[in-house]
C-alpha positions in Angstrom: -3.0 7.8 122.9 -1.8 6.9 119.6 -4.2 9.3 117.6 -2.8 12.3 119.8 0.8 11.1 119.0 0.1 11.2 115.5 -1.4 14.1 115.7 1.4 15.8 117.3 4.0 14.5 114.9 1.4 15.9 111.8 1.3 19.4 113.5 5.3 19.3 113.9 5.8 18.3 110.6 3.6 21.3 109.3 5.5 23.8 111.7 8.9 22.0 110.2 7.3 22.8 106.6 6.4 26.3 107.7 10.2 26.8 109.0 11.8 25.7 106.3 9.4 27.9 103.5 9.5 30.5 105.4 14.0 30.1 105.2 13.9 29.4 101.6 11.3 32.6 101.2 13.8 34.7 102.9 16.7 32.7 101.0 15.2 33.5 97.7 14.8 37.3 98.9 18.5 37.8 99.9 19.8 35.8 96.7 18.0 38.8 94.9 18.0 41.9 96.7 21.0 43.2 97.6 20.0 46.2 99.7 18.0 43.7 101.8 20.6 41.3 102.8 22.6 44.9 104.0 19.6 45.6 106.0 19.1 42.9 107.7 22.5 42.3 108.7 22.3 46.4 109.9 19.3 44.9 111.9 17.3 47.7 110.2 13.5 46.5 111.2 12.1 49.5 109.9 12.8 48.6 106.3 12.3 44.8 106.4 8.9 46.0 107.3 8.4 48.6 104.9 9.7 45.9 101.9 7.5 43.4 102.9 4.3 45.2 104.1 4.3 48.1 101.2 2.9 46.4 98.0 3.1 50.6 96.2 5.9 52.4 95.1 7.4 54.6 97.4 5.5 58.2 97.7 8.2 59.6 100.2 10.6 62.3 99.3 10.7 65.7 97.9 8.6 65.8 94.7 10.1 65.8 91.5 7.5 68.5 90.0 3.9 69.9 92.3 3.9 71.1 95.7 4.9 68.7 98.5 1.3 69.3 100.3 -0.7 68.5 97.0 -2.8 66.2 98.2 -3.4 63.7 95.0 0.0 61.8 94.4 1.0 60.9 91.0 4.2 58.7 90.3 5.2 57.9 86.8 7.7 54.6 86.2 9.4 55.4 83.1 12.1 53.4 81.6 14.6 56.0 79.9 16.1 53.5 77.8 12.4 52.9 75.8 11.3 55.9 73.6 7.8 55.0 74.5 8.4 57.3 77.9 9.1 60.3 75.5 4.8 60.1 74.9 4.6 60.7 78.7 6.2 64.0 78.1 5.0 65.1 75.1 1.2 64.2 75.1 0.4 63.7 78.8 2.5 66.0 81.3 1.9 69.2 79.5 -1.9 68.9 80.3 -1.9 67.5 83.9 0.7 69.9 85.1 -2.1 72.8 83.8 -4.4 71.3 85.4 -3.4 69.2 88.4 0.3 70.1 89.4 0.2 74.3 88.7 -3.3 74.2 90.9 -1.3 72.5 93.8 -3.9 69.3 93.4 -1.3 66.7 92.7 2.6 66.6 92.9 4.4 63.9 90.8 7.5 61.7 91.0 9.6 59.8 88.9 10.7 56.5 89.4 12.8 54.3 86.9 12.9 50.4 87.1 16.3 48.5 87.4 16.7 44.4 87.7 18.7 42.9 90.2 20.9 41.6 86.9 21.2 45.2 84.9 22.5 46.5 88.7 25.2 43.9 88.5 26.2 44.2 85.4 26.0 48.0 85.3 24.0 47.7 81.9 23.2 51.1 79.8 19.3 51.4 81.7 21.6 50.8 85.0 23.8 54.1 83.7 21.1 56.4 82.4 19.1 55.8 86.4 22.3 56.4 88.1 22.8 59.9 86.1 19.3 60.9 86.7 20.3 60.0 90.6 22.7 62.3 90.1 21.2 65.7 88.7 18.1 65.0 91.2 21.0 65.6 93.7 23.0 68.2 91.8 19.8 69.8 90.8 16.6 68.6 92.1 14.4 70.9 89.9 16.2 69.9 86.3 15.2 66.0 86.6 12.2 65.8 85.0 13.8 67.9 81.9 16.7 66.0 82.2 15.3 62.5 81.8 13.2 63.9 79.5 15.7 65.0 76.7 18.0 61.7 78.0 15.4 59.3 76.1 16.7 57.8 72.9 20.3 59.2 73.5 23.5 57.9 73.8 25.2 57.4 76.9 27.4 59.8 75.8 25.4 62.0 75.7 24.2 62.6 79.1 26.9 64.4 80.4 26.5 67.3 77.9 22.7 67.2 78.1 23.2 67.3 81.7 25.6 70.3 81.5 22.8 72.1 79.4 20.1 71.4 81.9 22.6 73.7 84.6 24.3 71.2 86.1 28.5 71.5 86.4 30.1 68.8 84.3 32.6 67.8 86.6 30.2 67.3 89.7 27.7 65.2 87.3 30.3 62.7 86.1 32.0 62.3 89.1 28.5 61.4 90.5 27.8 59.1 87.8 31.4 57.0 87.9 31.2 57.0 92.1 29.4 54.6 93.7 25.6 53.5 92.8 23.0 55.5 94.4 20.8 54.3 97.1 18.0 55.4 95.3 19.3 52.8 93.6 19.3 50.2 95.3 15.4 50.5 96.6 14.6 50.5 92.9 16.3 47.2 92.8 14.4 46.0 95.6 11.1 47.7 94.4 11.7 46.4 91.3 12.6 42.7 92.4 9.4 42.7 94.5 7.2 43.7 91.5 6.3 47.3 93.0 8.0 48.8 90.3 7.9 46.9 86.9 10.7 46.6 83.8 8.4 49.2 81.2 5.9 52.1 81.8 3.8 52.0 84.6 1.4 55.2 85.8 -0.3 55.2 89.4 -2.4 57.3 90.9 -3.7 58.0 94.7 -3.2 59.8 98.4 -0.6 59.8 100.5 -2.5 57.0 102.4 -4.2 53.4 100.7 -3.9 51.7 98.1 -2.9 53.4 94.6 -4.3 53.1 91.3 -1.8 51.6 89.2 -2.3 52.1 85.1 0.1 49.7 82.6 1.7 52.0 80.0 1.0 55.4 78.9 -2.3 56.5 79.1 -4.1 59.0 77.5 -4.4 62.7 78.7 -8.2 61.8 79.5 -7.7 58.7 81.1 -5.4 60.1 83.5 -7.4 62.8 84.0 -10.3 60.9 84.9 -8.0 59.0 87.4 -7.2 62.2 89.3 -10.8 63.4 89.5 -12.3 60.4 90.6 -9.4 60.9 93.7 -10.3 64.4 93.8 -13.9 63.3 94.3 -12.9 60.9 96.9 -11.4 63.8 98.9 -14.6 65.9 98.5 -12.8 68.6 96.3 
């Protein structure tokens, strides 16, 4: 009798343990992530899911540059305050959209990382996501050349560079000074849960599985060897 009360109090003190890291998990999460804590107060399931189930960055959406049924997915995490992203551009994009994204064999997106803290504090990498927020909804297509030219410019810039891309002036900067995009706001969370890190990150994969992620910039034929191997994979 004794043994089986002990071991009852043992497997309620593990349960209490599991409770309470289990609180201080979702404690931690909320103290952090800002577009959780809204979500689970909306009761939003869906999402809590999705933010704790989905260890990629998100490959929903209209593509930034390919067509939307190309069946390799290629995301590029760039950080337009570092003029190491300008390399992605100028050595690697030319060559997979010739040979990948023209072809309709991949489609790319472009994602930007952005701390919980540079959120708050609407620091200069929080400004330059929040304007390219903004011409992907003034003008989807001009994005990619917009972030582009952004990198290593002033903040004061982007309004003109923006204007010169086709965008009006007046919509842009209203955009910019409103409130924060929900885009955002996922990146925060993405970002906070280590989908989406603080520098330059390339991954490759399908719509479905688990994507090849590449630290930094890689070279034109290591990317290209990425995509192929996928390509292989899908029999093509």
């Amino acid at each position: 009798m004794r043994e089986r009360l002990v071991l009852i109090l043992l497997i309620l003190v593990a349960l209490a343990y599991a409770v309470g890291a289990a609180f201080w998990t979702v404690h931690d999460q909320l103290s952090r992530q800002p577009l959780l804590e809204e979500k689970l107060r909306e009761r939003d399931v869906q999402y809590v899911t999705w933010l704790f189930a989905d260890t990629q960055p998100s490959r929903s959406g209209i593509p930034d540059e390919g067509a939307a049924d190309a069946p390799l997915v290629l995301i590029a995490v760039l950080d337009p305050t570092d003029e190491a992203s300008k390399v992605f551009f100028d050595e690697v994009l030319p060559t997979i959209r010739e040979e990948f994204i023209v072809p309709r064999a991949a489609r790319l997106y472009l994602r930007m990382p952005l701390s919980r803290e540079e959120y708050d504090g609407r620091t200069e990498r929080f400004l330059y996501n929040q304007a390219a927020f903004c011409v992907r909804a003034l003008a989807p297509s001009k994005v990619l050349s917009f972030v582009e030219r952004s990198i290593g410019e002033a903040p004061e810039r982007l309004a003109a560079i923006a204007q010169e891309e086709g965008v009006r002036r007046d919509a842009f900067e209203e955009c910019v000074e409103g409130s924060p995009s929900d885009g955002l706001l996922e990146d925060v969370a993405r970002t906070e849960q280590n989908m989406l890190h603080l520098g330059q990150r390339i991954y490759v994969g399908f719509d479905f599985g688990t994507m090849r992620a590449i630290d930094g910039i890689p070279a034109v034929t290591q990317l290209r060897r990425a995509l192929r191997y996928y390509q292989m994979r899908l029999g093509e």
